[in-house]
C-alpha positions as CSV (number, residue, x, y, z in Angstrom):
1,X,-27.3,13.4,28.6
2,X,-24.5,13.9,30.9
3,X,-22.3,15.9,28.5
4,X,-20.1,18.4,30.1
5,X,-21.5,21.6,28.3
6,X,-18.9,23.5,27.0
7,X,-19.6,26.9,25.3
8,X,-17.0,27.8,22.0
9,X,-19.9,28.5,19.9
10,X,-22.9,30.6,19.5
11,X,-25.0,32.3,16.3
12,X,-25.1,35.6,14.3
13,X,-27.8,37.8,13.5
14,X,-28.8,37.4,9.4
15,X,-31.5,35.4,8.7
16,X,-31.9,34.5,5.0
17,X,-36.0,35.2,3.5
18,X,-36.7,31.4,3.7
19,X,-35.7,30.9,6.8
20,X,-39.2,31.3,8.9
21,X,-40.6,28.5,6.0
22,X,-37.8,26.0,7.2
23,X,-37.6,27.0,10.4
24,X,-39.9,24.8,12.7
25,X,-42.3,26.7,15.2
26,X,-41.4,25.7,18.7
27,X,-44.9,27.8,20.2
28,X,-47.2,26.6,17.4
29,X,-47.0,23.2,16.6
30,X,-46.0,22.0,20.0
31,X,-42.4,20.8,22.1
32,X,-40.9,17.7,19.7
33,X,-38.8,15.2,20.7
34,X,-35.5,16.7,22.5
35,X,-32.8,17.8,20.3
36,X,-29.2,16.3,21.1
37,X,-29.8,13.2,21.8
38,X,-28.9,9.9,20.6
39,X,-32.3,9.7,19.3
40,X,-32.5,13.0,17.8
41,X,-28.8,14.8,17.1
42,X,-28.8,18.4,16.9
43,X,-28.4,19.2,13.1
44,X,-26.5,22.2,12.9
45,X,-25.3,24.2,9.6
46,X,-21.5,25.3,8.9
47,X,-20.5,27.9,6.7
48,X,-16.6,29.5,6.9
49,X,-15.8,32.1,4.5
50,X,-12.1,33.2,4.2
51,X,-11.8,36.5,3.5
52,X,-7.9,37.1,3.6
53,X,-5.0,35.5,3.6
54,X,-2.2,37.1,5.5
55,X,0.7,34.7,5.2
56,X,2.1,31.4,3.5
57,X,4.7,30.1,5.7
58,X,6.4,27.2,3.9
59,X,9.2,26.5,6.2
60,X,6.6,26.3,9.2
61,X,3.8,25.0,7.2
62,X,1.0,26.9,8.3
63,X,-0.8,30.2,7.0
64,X,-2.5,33.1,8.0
65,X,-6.2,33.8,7.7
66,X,-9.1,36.2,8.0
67,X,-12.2,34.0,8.4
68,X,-15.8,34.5,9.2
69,X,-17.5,31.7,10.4
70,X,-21.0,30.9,10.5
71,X,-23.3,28.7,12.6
72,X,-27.0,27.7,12.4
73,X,-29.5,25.7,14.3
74,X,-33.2,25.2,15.9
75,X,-33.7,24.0,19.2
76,X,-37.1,24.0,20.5
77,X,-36.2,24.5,23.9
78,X,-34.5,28.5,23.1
79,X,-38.2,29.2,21.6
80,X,-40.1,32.6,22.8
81,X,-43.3,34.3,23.0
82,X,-42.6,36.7,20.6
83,X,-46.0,38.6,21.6
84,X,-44.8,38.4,25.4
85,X,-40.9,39.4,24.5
86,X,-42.2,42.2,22.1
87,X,-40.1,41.3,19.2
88,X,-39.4,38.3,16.6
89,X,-35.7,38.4,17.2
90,X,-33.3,38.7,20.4
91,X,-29.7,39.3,19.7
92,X,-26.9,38.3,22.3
93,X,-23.2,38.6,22.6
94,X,-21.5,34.9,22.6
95,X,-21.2,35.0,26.1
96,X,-25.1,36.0,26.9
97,X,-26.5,32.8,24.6
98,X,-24.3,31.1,26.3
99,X,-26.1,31.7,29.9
100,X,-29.5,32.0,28.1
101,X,-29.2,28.6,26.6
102,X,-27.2,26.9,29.8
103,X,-30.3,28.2,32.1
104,X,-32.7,26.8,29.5
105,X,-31.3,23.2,29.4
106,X,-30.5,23.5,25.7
107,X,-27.3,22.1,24.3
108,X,-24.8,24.4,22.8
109,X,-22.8,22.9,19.9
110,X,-19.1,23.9,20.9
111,X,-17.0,23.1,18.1
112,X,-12.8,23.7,18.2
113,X,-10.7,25.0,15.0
114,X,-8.9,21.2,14.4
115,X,-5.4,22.6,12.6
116,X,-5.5,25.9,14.9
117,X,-1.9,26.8,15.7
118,X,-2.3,30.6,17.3
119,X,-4.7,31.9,19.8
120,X,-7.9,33.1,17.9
121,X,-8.3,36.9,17.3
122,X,-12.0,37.9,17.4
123,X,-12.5,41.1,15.7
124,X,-16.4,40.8,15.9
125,X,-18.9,38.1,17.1
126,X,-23.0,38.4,16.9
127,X,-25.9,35.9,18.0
128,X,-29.5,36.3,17.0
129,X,-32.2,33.8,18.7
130,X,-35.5,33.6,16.4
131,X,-39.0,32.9,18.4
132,X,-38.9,29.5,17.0
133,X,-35.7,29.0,18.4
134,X,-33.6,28.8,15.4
135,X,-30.2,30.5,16.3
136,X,-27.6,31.7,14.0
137,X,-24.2,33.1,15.4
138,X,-21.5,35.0,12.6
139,X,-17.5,35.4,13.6
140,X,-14.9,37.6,12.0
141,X,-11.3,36.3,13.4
142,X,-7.5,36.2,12.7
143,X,-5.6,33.1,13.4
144,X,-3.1,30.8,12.1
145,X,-3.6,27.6,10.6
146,X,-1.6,24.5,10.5
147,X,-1.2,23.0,6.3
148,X,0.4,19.7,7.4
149,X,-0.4,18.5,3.8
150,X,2.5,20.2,2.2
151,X,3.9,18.4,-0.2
152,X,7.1,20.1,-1.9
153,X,8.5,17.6,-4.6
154,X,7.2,19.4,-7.6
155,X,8.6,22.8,-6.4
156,X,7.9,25.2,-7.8
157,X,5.2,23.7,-9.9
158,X,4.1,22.4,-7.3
159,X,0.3,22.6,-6.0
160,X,-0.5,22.9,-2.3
161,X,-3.7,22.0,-0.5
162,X,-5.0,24.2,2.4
163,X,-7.4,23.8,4.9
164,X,-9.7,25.3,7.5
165,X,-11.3,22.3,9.5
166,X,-14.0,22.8,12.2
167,X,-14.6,19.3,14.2
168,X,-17.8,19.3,17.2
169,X,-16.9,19.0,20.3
170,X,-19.7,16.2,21.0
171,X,-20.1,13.0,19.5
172,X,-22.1,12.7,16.4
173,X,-24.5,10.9,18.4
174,X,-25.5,14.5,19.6
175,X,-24.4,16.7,17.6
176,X,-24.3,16.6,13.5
177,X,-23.2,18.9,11.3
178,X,-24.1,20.1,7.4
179,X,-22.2,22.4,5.5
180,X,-23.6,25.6,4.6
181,X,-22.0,26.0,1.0
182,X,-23.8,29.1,0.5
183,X,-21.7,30.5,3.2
184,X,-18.7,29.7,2.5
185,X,-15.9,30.1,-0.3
186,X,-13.1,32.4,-0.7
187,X,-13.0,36.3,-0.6
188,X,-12.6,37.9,-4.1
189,X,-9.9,40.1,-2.5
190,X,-7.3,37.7,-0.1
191,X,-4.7,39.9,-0.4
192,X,-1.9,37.2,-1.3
193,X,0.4,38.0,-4.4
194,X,2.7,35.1,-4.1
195,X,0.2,32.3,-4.4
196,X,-2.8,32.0,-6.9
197,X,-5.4,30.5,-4.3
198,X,-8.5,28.7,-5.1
199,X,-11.1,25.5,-6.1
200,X,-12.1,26.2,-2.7
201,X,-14.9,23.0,-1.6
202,X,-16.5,22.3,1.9
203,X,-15.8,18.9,2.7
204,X,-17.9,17.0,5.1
205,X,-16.4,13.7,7.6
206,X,-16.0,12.0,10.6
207,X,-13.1,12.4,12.7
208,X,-11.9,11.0,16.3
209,X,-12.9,14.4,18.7
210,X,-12.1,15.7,22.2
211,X,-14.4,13.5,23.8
212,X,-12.4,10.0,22.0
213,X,-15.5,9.5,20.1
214,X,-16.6,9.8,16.2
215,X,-17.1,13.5,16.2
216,X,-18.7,15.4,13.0
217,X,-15.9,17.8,10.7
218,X,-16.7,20.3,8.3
219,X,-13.6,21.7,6.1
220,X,-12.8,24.3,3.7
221,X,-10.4,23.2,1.5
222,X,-8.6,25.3,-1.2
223,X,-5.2,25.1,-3.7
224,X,-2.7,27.4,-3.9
225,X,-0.4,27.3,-7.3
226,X,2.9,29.4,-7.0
227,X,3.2,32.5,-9.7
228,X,5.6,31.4,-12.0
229,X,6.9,34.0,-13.9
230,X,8.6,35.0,-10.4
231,X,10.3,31.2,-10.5
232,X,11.1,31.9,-14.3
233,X,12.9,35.4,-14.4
234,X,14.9,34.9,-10.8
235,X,16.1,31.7,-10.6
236,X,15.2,29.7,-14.5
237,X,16.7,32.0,-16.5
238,X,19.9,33.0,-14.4
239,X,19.9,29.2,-14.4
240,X,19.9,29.1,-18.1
241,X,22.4,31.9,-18.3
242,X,25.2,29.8,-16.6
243,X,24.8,26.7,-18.4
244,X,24.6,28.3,-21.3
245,X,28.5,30.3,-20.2
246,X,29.6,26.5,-19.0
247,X,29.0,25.9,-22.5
248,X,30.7,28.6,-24.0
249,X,33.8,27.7,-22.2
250,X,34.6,24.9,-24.8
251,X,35.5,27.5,-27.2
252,X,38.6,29.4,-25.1
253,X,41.6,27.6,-26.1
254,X,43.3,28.1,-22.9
255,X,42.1,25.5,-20.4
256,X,43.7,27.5,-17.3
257,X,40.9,30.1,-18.1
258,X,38.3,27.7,-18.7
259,X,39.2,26.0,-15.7
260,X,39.1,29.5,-13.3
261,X,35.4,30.7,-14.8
262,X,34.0,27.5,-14.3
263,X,35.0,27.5,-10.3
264,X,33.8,31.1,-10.1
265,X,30.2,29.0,-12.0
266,X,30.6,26.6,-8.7
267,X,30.4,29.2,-6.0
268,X,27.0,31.0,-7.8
269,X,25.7,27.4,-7.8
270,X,26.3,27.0,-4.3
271,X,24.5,30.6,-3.3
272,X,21.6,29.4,-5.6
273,X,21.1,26.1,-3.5
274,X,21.2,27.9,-0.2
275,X,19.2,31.2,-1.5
276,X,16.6,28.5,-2.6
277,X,16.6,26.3,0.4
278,X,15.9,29.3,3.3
279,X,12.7,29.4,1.4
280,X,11.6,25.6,2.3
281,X,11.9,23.5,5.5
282,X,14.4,20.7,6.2
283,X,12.4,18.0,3.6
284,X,14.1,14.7,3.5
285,X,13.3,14.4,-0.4
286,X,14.9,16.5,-2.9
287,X,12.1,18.8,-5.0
288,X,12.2,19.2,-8.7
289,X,14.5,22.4,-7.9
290,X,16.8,20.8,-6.2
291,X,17.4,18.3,-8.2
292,X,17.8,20.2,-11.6
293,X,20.5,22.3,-9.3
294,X,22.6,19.5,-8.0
295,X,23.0,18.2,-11.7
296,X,24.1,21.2,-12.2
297,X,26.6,21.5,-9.6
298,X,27.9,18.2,-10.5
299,X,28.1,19.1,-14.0
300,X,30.2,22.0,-13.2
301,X,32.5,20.1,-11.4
302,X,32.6,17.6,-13.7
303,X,33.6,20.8,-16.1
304,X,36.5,21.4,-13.9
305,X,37.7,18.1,-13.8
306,X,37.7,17.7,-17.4
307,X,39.1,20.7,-17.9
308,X,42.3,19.5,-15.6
309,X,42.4,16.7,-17.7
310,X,42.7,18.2,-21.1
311,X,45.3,20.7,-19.9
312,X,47.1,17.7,-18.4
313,X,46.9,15.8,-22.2
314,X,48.3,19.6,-23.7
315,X,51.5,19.6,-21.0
316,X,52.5,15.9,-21.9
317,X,52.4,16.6,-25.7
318,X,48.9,15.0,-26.7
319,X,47.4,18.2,-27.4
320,X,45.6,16.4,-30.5
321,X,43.8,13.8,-28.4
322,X,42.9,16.9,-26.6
323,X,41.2,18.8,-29.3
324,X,39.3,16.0,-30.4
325,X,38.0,15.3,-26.9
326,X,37.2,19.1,-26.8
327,X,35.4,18.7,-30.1
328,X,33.4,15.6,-28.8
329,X,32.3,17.6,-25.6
330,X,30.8,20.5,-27.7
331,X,28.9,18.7,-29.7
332,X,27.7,16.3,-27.6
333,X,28.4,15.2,-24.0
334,X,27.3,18.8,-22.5
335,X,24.2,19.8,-24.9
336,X,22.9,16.6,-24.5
337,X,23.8,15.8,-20.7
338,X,21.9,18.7,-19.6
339,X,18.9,17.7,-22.1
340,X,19.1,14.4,-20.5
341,X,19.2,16.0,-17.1
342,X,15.9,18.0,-17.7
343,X,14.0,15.6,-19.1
344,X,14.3,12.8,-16.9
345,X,13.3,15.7,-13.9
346,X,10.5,16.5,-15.8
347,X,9.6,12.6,-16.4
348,X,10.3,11.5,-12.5
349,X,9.4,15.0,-10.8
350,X,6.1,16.6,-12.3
351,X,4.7,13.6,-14.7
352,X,4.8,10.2,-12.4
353,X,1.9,10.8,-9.8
């Protein structure tokens, strides 16, 4: 095999009790057939645990994580005399497996972070070789992730899908990999208070790797739902409070006054669009938000306008025709404008897949 090995990935030091029965004896029962080879891939076990998240950056789509990672697998050629050596175990730094298994001949499974956007932040790293040759290695590390899978038009009910994907640097040909579900999950303690994070599932494929060929992937993938109650008393309910003044507006018989606290309605509409949109990228689409505040924008100006108008109908002596279109807007054309509004949002936004 004329693979260039490449070392990103060595094994920690916790074996689990059954270990030694599934384990296969490289001194006992003989050399088998060479491991990472066409013929015989090198099975090796992924497990990735986050343990915290640090951040949720919408506008750059990515996040930050605390992640430990965990790799398994048995290669006859790393076996030992454990009566010569003295000991069932040896324990390396990732570096020292490294030249232990590149002196032996024996492949290392090097494996990049796929949606990686930051340099990684090792906080600890341990590798433990068995006799038998079975290796695991554990990592603790900080880094930030790309979520290119953001998807914004229900904001903010909407529901966001985050991954952690780890893809082999060699082909599947030599290298496969099996999640290790036991190992991996979500910390009971993540530390984020603006997202409720979780259905976390490991997620097993194919993808195209570094070397241009099908390369195995193994993914954690989780959902993050926004807190609501945040949405509902900062920016619903103030929301609710202005409609609910555009509507009271219909009852001031001066239309000059009408027509002054509905522009001072325009300009709060305007600091809620931009207030809003410094909290989401550029989209080309307009979200469920945005849409249920440009109606309302519109409507306000609309307000204005028809405002204008009935003052207009006072001055030239049909203040009758006036009233009655004053009466008809109360009782109908606002309440059910805005009703209309809403609901069709609701239909279109969060109920058609």
């Amino acid at each position: 095999m004329n693979l260039i090995r490449i070392f990103c990935l060595v094994v920690a030091c916790l074996f689990a009790a059954d270990g030694k029965a599934r384990a296969q004896n490289g001194l006992e029962s003989g050399v088998g057939p060479l491991v990472g080879t066409p013929e015989n891939p090198l099975q090796v076990g992924i497990g990735i645990r986050i343990d915290q998240v640090t951040s949720v950056d919408q506008k750059a789509e990515n996040y930050g994580a605390v992640v430990v990672l965990r790799v398994e697998w048995t290669d006859p050629a790393l076996a030992f005399d454990r009566d010569e050596v003295g000991r069932e175990i040896q324990v390396f730094n990732p570096s020292g497996l490294a030249d232990h298994a590149r002196g032996l001949g024996a492949v290392v499974p090097a494996f990049v972070i796929h949606n990686q956007q930051s340099n990684k932040w090792i906080h600890e790293a341990a590798a433990s070789l068995r006799y038998d040759g079975q290796v695991v290695y554990v990592e603790k590390s900080s880094l930030t992730l790309q979520a290119p899978h953001f998807d914004f038009r229900k904001y903010p009910f909407d529901t966001q899908e985050f991954f952690f994907e780890v893809v082999s640097v060699f082909p599947s040909d030599y290298v496969s990999y099996y999640p290790l579900n036991e190992h991996s999950g979500l910390g009971d303690m993540l530390g984020e208070e603006e997202w409720i994070l979780g259905n976390a599932r490991v997620e097993r494929s194919t993808v195209i790797g570094l070397s241009g060929r099908d390369s195995d992937q193994i993914a954690l993938a989780f959902e993050g739902k926004r807190h609501l109650t945040y949405y509902v008393i900062r920016v619903f309910l103030p929301m609710l409070v202005l409609i609910t003044v555009g509507w009271a507006l219909f009852f001031l018989d001066e239309y000059r006054r009408r027509i002054e606290i509905a522009g001072g309605n325009l300009l709060v509409f305007v600091a809620f669009n931009w207030a809003i949109s410094a909290d989401l990228p550029k989209l080309g689409y307009l979200t469920f938000l945005d849409f249920i505040l440009q109606c309302m924008f519109l409507m306000t100006g609309a307000l204005i306008v028809f405002n204008v108008a009935l003052r207009k109908l006072k001055v030239s002596g049909r203040e009758e025709g006036a009233r009655k279109l004053d009466n008809y807007a109360i009782k109908w054309i606002y309440p059910l404008g805005y009703a209309a509004i809403v609901a069709y949002a609701i239909f279109i936004y969060l109920l058609v897949p």
